[in-house]
Phi, psi and omega in degrees: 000149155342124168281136157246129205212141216221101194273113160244118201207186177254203173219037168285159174285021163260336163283304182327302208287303196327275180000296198255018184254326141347290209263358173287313188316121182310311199289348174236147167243105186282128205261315181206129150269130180266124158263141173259146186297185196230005186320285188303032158289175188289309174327308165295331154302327188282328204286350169289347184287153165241177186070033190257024187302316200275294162001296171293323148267338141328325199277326169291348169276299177336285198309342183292299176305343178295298196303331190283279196326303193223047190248293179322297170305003197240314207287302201244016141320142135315138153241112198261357198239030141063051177302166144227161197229134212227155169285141183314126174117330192261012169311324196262337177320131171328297180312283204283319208262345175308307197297300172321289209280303211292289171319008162042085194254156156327314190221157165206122213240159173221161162189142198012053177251176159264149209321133167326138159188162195329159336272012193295306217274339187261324211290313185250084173305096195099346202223014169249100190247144200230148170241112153313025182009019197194167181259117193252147001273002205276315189238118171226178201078247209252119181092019225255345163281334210260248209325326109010292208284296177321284184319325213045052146223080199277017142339287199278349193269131171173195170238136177228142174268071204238218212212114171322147134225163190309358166291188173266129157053342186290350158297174165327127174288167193200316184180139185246159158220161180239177197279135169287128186222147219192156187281135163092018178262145177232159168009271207317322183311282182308316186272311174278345131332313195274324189306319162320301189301318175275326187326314164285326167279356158301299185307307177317306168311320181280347172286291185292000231284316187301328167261351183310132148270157222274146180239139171294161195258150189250164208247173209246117183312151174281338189265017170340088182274079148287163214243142182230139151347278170311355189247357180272088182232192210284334169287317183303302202314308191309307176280011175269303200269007167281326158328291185286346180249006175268357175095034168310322191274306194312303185292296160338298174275011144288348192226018185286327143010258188314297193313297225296288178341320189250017169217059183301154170236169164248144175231109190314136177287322180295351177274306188323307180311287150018290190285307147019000000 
């Protein structure tokens, strides 16, 4: 049978391409999606700041390279996943989590929505699954592909698959992927690359949710980072891209072996078969 499953996302054009390239897989029926508004986006935090030049233009390459990556397929795509488009934040309004729960969903999948809370957050035990942009435990909160990059440690960019809890990044773990990374990538390159990369093992997961196996938890490194909002200022962009022209990727993938051995994820063996 159909996983029927019910999607909480944003409404940039890398949530539009998850969404509906998701809801294509035959084998799942996406019953409803909520998008969230882009008020509270990071652009919009910026442009009240002042001193934002680099800052302003990361972002603006980033939405360019987004519009290169997944704007055909968003424009001339089917759309199966039933949106609805809701103000940033109002995923915990009563009216919407009534809706959610009342439509009994099989699953309830997340990617760039906002945090979860009661009673929303309680309601599916087990069956409320989140993909995390970033490698949890080494990197959590805000930005978690962007700060790696910053660190020159391209290592840590990647993706997690877990199970919600009232925390930041902090659940169960379910399945890590790390960002395919190549000569000649830049930021942007690298993270929608990678957005492309979870969509099957999401699909997959969500097929399988039921036989996975329980993965030991990786233990939380002493150098833990969380990434914060506020902390995305004109110097980090400067050292991102000093980064990328001092040979950051070259050297990573001269040395990936070695990086990848002292920064294990987990990796389900039921996906991994899977996945093949």
């Amino acid at each position: 049978m159909k996983k029927r499953v019910i999607i909480l996302t944003g409404s940039e054009l890398r949530h539009d391409f998850f969404r509906k390239l998701f809801a294509l897989d035959p084998e799942i029926d996406v019953i409803q999606t909520f998008c969230e508004g882009t008020e509270k986006s990071l652009s919009a935090f910026i442009e009240k700041e002042t001193d934002t030049v680099m800052r302003l233009k990361h972002l603006k390459a980033r939405e360019e390279s987004e519009k290169d990556f997944f704007n055909v397929f968003v424009k001339t795509s089917k759309d199966l996943s039933n949106p609805v488009f809701l103000p940033k934040g109002e995923i915990n309004n009563l009216r919407y989590t009534e809706k959610i729960i009342n439509l009994k969903p099989d699953l309830i999948i997340a990617y760039g929505c906002s945090l979860i809370k009661e009673p929303l957050l309680s309601a599916f035990p087990k069956r409320f699954l989140n993909v995390h942009l970033g490698l949890s435990p080494y990197y959590r909160g805000s930005g978690t592909n962007y700060w790696p990059l910053v660190n020159n440690e391209p290592e840590f960019v990647g993706a997690t698959f877990m199970y919600i809890d009232a925390g930041i990044d902090t659940g169960d773990i379910i399945h890590q992927i790390r960002a395919r990374i190549t000569w000649g990538d830049t930021p942007s390159s690298i993270g929608n690359r990678l957005i492309k990369d979870i969509i099957p093992t999401y699909q997959a997961i969500v097929k399988n949710v039921d036989s996975l196996r329980t993965m030991p938890q990786p233990k939380v490194p002493d150098d833990e980072k969380v990434c914060k909002q506020k902390d995305y200022d004109e110097k980090s962009v400067e050292k991102l891209y000093n980064n990328f022209n001092n040979g950051m990727v070259e050297k990573y993938l001269s040395e990936i072996n070695e990086r990848l051995q002292k920064s294990p994820i987990v990796e389900n063996p039921s996906l991994t078969d899977l996945l093949k």
